[in-house]
C-alpha positions as a Python dict, from the first residue, in 0.01 Angstrom:
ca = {
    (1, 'X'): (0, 0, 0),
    (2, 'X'): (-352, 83, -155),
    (3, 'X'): (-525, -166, -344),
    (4, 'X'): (-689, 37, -676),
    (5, 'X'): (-1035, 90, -701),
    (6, 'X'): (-1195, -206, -898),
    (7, 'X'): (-925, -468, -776),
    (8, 'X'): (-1106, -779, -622),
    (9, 'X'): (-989, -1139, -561),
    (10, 'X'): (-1165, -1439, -637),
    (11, 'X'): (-1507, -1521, -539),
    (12, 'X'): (-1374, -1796, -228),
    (13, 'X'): (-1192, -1496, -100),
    (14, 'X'): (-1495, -1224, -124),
    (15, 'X'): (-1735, -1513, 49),
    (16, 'X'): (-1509, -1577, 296),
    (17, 'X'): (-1511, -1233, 379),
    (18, 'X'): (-1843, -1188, 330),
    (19, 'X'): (-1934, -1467, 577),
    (20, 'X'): (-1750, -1264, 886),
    (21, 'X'): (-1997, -959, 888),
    (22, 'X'): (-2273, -1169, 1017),
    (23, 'X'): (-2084, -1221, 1345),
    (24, 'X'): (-2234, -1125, 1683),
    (25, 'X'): (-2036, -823, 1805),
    (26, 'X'): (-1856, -881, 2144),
    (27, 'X'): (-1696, -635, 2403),
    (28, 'X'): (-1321, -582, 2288),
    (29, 'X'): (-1030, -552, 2556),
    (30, 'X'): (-759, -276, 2520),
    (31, 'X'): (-459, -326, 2280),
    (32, 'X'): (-128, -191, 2253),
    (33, 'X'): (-77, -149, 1835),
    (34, 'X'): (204, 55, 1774),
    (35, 'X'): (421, 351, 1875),
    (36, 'X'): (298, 685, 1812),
    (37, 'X'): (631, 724, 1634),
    (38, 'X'): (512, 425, 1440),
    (39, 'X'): (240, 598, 1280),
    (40, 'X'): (280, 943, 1135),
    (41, 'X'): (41, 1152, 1013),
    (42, 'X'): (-144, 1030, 709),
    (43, 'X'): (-33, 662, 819),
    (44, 'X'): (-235, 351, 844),
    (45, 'X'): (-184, 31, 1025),
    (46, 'X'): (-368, -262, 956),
    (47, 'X'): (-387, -530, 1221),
    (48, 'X'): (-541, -845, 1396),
    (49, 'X'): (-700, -830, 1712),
    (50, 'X'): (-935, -1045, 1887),
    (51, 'X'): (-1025, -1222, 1548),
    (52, 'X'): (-1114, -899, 1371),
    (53, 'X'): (-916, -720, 1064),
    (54, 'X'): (-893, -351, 1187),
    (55, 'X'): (-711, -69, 1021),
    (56, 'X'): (-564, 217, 1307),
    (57, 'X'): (-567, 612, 1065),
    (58, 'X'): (-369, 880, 1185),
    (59, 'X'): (-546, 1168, 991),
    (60, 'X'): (-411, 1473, 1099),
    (61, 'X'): (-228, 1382, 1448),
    (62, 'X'): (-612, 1235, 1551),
    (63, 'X'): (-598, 850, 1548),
    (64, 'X'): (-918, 627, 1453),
    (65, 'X'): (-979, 276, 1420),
    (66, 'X'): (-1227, 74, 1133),
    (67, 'X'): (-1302, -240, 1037),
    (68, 'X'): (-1168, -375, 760),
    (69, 'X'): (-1430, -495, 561),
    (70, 'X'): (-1653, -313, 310),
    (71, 'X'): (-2027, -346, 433),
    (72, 'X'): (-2118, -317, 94),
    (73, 'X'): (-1963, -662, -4),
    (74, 'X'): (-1681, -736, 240),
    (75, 'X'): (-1396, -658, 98),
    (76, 'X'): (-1059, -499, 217),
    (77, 'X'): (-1183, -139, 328),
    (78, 'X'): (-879, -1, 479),
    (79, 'X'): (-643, -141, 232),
    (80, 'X'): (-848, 147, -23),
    (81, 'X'): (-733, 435, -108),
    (82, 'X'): (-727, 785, 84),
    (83, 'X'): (-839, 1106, -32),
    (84, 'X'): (-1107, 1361, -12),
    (85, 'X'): (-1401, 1415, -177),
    (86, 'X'): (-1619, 1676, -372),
    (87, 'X'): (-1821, 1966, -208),
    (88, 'X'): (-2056, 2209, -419),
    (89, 'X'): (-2207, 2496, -345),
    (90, 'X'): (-2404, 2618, -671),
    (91, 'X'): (-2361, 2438, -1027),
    (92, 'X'): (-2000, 2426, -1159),
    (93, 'X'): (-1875, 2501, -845),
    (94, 'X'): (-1632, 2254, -649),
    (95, 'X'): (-1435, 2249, -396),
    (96, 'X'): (-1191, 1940, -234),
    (97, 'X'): (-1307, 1880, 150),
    (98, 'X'): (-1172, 1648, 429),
    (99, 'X'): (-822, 1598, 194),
    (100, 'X'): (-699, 1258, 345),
    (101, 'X'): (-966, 1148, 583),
    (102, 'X'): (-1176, 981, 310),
    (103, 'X'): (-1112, 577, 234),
    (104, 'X'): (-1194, 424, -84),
    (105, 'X'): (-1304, 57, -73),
    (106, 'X'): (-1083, -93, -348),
    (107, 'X'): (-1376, -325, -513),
    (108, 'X'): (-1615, -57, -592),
    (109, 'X'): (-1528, 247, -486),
    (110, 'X'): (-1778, 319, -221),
    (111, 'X'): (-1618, 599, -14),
    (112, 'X'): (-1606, 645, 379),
    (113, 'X'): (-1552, 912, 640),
    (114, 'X'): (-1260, 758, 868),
    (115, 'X'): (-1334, 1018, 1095),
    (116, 'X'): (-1701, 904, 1168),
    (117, 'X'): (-1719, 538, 965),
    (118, 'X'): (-1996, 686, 786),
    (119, 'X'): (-2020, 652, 391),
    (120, 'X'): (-1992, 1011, 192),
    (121, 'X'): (-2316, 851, -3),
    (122, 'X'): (-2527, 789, 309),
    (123, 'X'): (-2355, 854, 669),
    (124, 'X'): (-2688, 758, 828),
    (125, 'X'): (-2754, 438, 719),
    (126, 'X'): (-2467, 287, 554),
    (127, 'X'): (-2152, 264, 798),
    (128, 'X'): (-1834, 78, 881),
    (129, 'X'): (-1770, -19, 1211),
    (130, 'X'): (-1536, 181, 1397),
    (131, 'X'): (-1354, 180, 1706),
    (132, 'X'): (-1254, 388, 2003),
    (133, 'X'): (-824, 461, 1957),
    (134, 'X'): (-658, 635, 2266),
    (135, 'X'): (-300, 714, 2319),
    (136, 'X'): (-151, 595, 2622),
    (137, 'X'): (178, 686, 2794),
    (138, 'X'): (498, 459, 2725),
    (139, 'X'): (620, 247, 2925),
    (140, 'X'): (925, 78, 2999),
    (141, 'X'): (858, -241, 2892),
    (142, 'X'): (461, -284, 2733),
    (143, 'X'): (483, -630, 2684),
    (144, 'X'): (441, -660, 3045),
    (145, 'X'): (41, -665, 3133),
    (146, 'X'): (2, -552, 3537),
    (147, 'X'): (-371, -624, 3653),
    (148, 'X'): (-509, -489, 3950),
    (149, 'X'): (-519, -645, 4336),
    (150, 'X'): (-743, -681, 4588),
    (151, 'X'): (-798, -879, 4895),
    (152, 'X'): (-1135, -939, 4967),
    (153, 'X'): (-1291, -1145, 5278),
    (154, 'X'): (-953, -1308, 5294),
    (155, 'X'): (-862, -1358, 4941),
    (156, 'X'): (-691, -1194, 4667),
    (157, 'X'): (-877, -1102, 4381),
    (158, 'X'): (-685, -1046, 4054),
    (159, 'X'): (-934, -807, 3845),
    (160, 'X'): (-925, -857, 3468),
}
């Protein structure tokens, strides 16, 4: 469900939030999320992984990943509304571009590309983090992790 635009918890909860974007980025490992059939077009997924709040977009069959907190002032990005936003071409002239791939952080309204992480105000300095999303084949039974073998100089080497 989207939070409105303006909605914002108490202050404990923004700080607390606020304290987690000053974290030292590490190398993530691959996760399993959801089903393709889990997330239809125009669907969003917020989850946990690896201590991080990340929200998974499918925006038109294309599937992207961001973080979940508002550079602006932490707060729950991908919990915003989506929509598009404004394009003009010569005074009282407008026209509605990238319908659905544009989040709205619920606090103040600062809007982002999911499609790039960029903000609509200023892609090239003001960002959210995103993520690479791929879609991998089914398999039988994906709560099953299978690593990879070797046997080197007489022992075997499980490669993780």
């Amino acid at each position: 469900m989207a939070i409105p635009c303006g909605h914002r918890p108490d202050n404990r909860t923004a700080r607390a939030l606020v304290s987690n974007l000053n974290r030292t980025e590490e190398i993530m490992g691959n996760h399993a999320v959801a089903r393709v059939s889990e997330l239809p077009p125009g669907a969003r997924k917020i989850i946990e992984l690896e201590g991080r709040s990340i929200g998974v977009f499918n925006i038109k069959g294309a599937y992207y990943a961001l973080r979940n907190t508002c550079p602006h002032q932490g707060a729950p990005l991908c919990s915003g509304a989506i929509k598009g936003t404004l394009k003009s071409e010569k005074p009282q002239t407008y026209e509605i571009v990238k319908e659905g791939e544009i989040l709205v952080c619920p606090w103040h309204c600062w809007e982002f590309d999911i499609t790039t992480g960029g903000s609509v105000f200023n892609p090239h300095r003001m960002r959210v983090r995103s993520y690479e999303v791929t879609v991998e084949p089914e398999e039988d039974d994906p709560s099953v992790e299978t690593y990879p073998v070797s046997v080197e100089s007489g022992f075997i080497v499980v490669h993780i």
